[in-house]
C-alpha positions as CSV (number, residue, x, y, z in Angstrom):
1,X,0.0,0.0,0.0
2,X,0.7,3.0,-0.3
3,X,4.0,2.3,-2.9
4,X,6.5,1.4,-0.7
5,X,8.8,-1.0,-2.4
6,X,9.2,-4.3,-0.3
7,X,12.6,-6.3,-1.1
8,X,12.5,-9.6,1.0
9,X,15.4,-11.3,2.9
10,X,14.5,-14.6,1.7
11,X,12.4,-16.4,-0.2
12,X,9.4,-18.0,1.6
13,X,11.2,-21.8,1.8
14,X,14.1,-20.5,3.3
15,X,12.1,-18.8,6.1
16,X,13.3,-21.3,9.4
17,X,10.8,-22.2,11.2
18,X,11.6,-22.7,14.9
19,X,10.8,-21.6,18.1
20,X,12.4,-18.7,18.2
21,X,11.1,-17.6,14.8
22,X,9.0,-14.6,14.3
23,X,6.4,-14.0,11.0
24,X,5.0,-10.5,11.1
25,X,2.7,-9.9,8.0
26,X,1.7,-6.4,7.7
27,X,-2.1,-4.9,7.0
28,X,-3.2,-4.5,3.3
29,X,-6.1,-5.0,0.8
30,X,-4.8,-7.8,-1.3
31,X,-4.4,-10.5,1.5
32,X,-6.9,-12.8,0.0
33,X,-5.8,-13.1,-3.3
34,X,-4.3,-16.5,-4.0
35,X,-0.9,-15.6,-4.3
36,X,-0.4,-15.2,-0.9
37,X,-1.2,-18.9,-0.2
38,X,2.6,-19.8,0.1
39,X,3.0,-17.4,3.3
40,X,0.0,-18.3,5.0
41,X,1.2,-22.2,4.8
42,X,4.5,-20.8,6.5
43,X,2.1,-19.0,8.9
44,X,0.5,-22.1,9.7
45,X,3.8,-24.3,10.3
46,X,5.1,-21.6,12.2
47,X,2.3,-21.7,14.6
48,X,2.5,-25.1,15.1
49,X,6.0,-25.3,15.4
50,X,5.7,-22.7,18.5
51,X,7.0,-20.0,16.7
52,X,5.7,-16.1,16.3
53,X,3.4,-14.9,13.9
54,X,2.1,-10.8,14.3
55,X,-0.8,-9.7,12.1
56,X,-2.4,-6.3,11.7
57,X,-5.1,-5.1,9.6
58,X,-6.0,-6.7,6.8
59,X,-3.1,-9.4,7.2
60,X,-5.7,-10.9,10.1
61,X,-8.2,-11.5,7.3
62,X,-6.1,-13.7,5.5
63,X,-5.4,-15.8,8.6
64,X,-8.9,-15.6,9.6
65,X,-10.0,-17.0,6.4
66,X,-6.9,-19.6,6.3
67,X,-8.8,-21.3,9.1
68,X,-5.6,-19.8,12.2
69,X,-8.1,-18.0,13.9
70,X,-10.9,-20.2,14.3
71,X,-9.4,-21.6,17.3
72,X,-7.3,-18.9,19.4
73,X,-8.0,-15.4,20.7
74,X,-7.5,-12.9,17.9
75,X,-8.3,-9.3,16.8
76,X,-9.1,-7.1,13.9
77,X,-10.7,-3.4,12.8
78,X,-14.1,-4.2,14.8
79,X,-16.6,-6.7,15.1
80,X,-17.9,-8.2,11.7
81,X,-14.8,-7.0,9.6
82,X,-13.4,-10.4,9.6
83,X,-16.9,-11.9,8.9
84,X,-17.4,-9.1,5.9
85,X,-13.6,-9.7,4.2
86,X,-13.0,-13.1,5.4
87,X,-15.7,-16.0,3.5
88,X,-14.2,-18.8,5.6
89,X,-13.9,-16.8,8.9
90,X,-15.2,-19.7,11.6
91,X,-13.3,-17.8,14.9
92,X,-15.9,-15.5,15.8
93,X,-16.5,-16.9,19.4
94,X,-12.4,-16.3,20.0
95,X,-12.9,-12.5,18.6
96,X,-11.4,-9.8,21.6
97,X,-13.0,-6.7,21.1
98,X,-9.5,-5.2,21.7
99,X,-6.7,-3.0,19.5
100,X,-4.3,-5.4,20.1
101,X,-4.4,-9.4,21.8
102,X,-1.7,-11.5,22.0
103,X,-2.3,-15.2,22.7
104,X,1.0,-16.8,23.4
105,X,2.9,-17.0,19.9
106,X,0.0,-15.5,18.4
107,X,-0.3,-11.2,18.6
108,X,-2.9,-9.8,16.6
109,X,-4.3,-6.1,15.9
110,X,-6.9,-4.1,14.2
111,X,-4.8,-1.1,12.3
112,X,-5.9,1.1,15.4
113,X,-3.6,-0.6,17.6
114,X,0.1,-0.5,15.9
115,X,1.0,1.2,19.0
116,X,0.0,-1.7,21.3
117,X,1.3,-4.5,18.8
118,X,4.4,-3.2,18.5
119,X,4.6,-3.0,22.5
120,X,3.2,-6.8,22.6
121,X,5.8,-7.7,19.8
122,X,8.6,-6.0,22.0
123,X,7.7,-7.4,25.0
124,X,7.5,-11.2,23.2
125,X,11.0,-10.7,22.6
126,X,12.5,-9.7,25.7
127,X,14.0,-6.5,24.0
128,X,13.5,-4.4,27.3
129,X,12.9,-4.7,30.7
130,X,9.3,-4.2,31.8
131,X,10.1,-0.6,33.4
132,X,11.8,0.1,30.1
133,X,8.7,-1.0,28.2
134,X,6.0,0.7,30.0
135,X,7.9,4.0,29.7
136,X,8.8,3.6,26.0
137,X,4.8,2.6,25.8
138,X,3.2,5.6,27.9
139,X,5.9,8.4,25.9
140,X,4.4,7.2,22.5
141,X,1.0,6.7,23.5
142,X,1.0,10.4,25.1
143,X,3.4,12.1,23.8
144,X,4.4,13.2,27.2
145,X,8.0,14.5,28.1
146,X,8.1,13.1,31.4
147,X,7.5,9.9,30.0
148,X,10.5,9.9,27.8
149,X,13.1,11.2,30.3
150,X,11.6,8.0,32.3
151,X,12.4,6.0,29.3
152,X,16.1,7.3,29.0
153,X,16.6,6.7,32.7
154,X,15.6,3.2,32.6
155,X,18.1,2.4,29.5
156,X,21.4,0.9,30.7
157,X,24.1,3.4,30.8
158,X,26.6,3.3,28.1
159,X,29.7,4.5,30.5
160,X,29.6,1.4,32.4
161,X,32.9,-0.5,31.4
């Protein structure tokens, strides 16, 4: 969307699917066209396999409609989207009226709550202490300059030898 230019690291085969794998498949329109198939396998075997996968926006329709949904709490833009843009969409009974839900190796979001999946996403992988987290969270979600000299305060010094 929007014409950004997307060069992948690897092709889809060479994706490794472990544990400690993460899959983060961004919102769009064209998630249900067919040609998308191939990653939404991947999806699926990374799920299984315990690894990551993070969906916003329209990138929950396509899982939603590849049947990954039907079965774990999830999210999306609102009540009835996935039902609307997803024909195969069997998960409404696991459907969190939230921005953002993550369920284990699963972290889902409607396209109002980047801010809250990228925190989830963050805090899946360990890269800051909670204190560090909930300030980095609170200075983007208000803006607030208190919150970011919390933030800078938190962050290990780089002096220490």
């Amino acid at each position: 969307m929007g014409g950004l230019t997307v060069v992948p690291d690897c092709l889809i085969d060479d994706i490794v699917v472990s544990e400690t794998s993460m899959l983060l498949l961004p919102g769009a329109d064209t998630w249900n066209d067919p040609r998308h198939e191939a990653i939404l396998e991947k999806a699926d075997e990374l799920l299984a396999a315990g690894a990551t996968v993070c969906t916003i926006c329209g990138a929950t329709a396509a899982l939603a409609n590849y049947g990954l949904l039907d079965k774990r709490p999830h999210t999306s833009n609102g009540k009835g989207f996935l039902e609307m843009v997803s024909p195969g969409y069997k998960g409404q009974s696991f459907y969190v009226d939230k921005p953002s839900v993550a369920d284990n190796n699963l972290i889902t979001a409607g396209s109002a709550g980047a801010l809250l999946w990228a925190k989830q996403i963050i805090a899946h992988l360990e890269v800051f202490q909670s204190d560090t987290l909930e300030a980095w969270y609170e200075y983007f979600r208000t803006g607030e300059p208190e919150y970011f000299f919390a933030l800078m305060q938190t962050l290990p010094s780089a002096d220490k030898n």
